[in-house]
N, C-alpha and C positions, 0 to 999 in steps of 0.2 A: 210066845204068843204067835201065832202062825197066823199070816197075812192074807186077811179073805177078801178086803176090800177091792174095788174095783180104784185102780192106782193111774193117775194121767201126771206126766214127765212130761212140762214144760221146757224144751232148750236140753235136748238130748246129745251132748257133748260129753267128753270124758269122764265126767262124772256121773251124768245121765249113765249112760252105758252101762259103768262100773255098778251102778245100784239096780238096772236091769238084770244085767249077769246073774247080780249074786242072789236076788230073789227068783231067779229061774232057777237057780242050781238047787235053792234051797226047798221051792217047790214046784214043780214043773209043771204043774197043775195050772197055778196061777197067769200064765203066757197070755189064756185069754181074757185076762182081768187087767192086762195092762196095754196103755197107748201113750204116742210121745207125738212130738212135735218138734222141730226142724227149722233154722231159717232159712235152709237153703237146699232148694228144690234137686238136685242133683247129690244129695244125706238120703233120701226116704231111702230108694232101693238098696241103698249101701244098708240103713239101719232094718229094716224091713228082713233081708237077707241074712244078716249074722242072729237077728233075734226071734223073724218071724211072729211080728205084733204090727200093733195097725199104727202107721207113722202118715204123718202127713205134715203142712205149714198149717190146720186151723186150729188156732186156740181154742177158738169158741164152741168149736164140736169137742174139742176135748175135753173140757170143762162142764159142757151139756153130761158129757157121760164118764164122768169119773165122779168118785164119793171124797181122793183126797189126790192134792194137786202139790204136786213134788214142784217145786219152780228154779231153776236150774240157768238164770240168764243174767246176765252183766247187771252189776248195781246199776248202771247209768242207765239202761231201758228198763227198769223195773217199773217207772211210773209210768211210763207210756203203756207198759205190758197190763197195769191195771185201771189205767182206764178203758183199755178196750176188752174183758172179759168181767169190769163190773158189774154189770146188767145183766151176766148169766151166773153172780156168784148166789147160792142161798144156804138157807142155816145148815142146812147137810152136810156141807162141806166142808173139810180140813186143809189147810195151806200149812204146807214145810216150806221153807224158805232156805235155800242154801245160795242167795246172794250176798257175798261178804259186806258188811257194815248195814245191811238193811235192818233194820230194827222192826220188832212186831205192831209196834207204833204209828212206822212205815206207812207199814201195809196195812193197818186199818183204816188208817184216817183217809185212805184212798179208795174205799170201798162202803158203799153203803149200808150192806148186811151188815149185823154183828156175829162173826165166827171164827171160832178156835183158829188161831196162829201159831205156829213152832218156828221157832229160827234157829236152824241146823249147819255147826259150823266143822266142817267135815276136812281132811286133807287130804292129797294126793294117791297115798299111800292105799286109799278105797280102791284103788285102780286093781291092787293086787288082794284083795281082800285083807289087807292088815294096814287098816285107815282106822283114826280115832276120831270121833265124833261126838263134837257138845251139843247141847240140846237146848234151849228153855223157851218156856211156853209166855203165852198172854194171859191176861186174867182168868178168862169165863173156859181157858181148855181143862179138861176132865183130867183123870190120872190114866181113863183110859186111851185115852186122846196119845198121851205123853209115853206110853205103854207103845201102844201103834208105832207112832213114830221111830222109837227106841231097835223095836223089830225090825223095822226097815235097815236102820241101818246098821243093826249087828249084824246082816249078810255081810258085810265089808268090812268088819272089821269092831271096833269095841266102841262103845257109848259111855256117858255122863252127862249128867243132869245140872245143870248151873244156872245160877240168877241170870237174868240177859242183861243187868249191870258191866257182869264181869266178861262176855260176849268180844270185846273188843282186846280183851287180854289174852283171852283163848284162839281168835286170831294169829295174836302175834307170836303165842307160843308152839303152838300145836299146829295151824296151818300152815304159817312163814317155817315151824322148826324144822321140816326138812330139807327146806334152803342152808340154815342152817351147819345141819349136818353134812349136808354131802360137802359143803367147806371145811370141815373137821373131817370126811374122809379123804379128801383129796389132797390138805394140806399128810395126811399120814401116808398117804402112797407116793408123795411127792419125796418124804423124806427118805421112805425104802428103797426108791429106785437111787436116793443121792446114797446111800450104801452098797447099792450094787446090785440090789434085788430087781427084778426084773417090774416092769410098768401092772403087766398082766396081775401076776403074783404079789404084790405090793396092795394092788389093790381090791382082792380078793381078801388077803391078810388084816385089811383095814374095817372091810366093810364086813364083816364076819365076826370081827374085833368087836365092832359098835354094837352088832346083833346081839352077840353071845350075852355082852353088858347088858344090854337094854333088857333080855331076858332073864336075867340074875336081879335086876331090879325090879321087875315085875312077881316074879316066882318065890322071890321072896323076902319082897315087901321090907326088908330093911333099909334102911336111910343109905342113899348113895355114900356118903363121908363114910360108912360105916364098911362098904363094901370097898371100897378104895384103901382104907386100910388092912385091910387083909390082904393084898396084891402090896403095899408099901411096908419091905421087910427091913429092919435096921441096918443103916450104912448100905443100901442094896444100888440099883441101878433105879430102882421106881422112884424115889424120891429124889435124887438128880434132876429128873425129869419134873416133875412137879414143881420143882423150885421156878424154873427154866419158864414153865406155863405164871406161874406166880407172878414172876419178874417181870415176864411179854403182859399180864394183865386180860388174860383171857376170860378169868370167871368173870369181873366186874365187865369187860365189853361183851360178851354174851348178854349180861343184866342189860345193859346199856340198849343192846340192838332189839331186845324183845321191846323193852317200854316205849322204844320211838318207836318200831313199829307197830304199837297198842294204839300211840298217839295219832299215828298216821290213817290209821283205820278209822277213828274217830271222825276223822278231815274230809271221811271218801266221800261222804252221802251228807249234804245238809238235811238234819229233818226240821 
């Protein structure tokens, strides 16, 4: 679905940027159907100059003239940010929300009109175009509504569609999970270099390692256990190693570190 709306990015920050980028790249056309917005007047020319769109600090012109409002600012100014742009929200408009824990609840009950709300829970990884992005809607949004939104942000990377019950899971999974990893890639470059392998090469080796996997688990869709098995040959060195993770109790603290931080995301935003 190819993105014709007129698009206004609240809080044009690394993420902002990264979903600028990849709808320029993907249609170049679209430049001047987008504007953003800045807290800090010394951003415009910077953002202005890499993207060549109309940047400024007014919400409220931005909002005047955009059809859907990407919102892109710290949970904790979220409700300030809506009541100063509620008195130019009306039924035309679409609101993504990519502030962590904000719920589409949130942001209605602080807005007078009634209109389509997405809460888009996105991760870093958008940066490089291979970010994964959950999605789920409020009641009255459309399928085209959810469509839209989806387009956005498959520039960056790949989408799903989930209950916004489960929203504070997909957080801890999928946002917090390349914290995560990169502790899983460093603890394995850590161990190369205690073998002798050099820092560079170590962790080149590692993070190449995770990649090749994570792509073997996508490509074809078989149960990780399933894939691990095949790499664990009888009496081999793989299962040594496994034992060794078994013992240190790595699967169950990975379980452990996702659901506190499911719970913690819960705690960020009273609604």
């Amino acid at each position: 679905m190819e993105v014709t709306k007129k698009i206004g990015v609240i809080g044009v920050g690394k993420l902002g940027q990264a979903i600028i980028s990849g709808l320029i790249k993907n249609n170049p056309g679209i430049v001047n159907n987008i504007i953003g917005t800045v807290n800090h007047l010394e951003s415009i020319e910077k953002v202005k100059k890499v993207f060549n769109i109309n940047v400024s600090n007014d919400n409220i012109n931005l909002v005047k003239n955009s059809d859907v409002l990407i919102i892109a600012v710290k949970p904790q100014n979220m409700s300030d940010l809506m009541t100063q742009i509620n008195p130019y929200i009306d039924g035309s408009k679409l609101i993504i929300s990519v502030a962590a824990s904000i719920t589409t609840n949130f942001i209605a009950q602080r807005l007078t009109e009634k209109i389509p709300i997405i809460r888009a829970m996105p991760n870093t990884p958008c940066v490089i175009n291979k970010g994964m992005t959950a999605l789920s809607a409020s009641a009255n949004c459309s399928k085209e509504d959810l469509q839209l939104a989806s387009s956005i942000f498959e520039v960056v990377g790949e989408t799903v569609i989930v209950d916004e019950y489960l929203m504070d899971g997909v957080t801890a999974l999928s946002a917090s999970g390349p914290a995560y990893l990169y502790v899983i890639i460093e603890s394995l470059a850590e161990a190369g270099v205690k073998l002798g392998i050099s820092r560079e090469v170590s962790t080149k080796l590692a993070a190449q390692t995770m990649l090749g996997a994570a792509s073997m688990v996508l490509s074809s869709k078989s149960h990780p256990a399933l894939l691990k098995d095949m790499v664990t040959t009888p009496a081999g060195c793989t299962i040594d190693g496994l034992m060794e993770l078994e013992e240190g109790k790595l699967r169950v603290t990975l379980i452990k570190a996702v659901v506190l931080a499911a719970k913690r995301a819960r705690e960020l935003v009273n609604n």
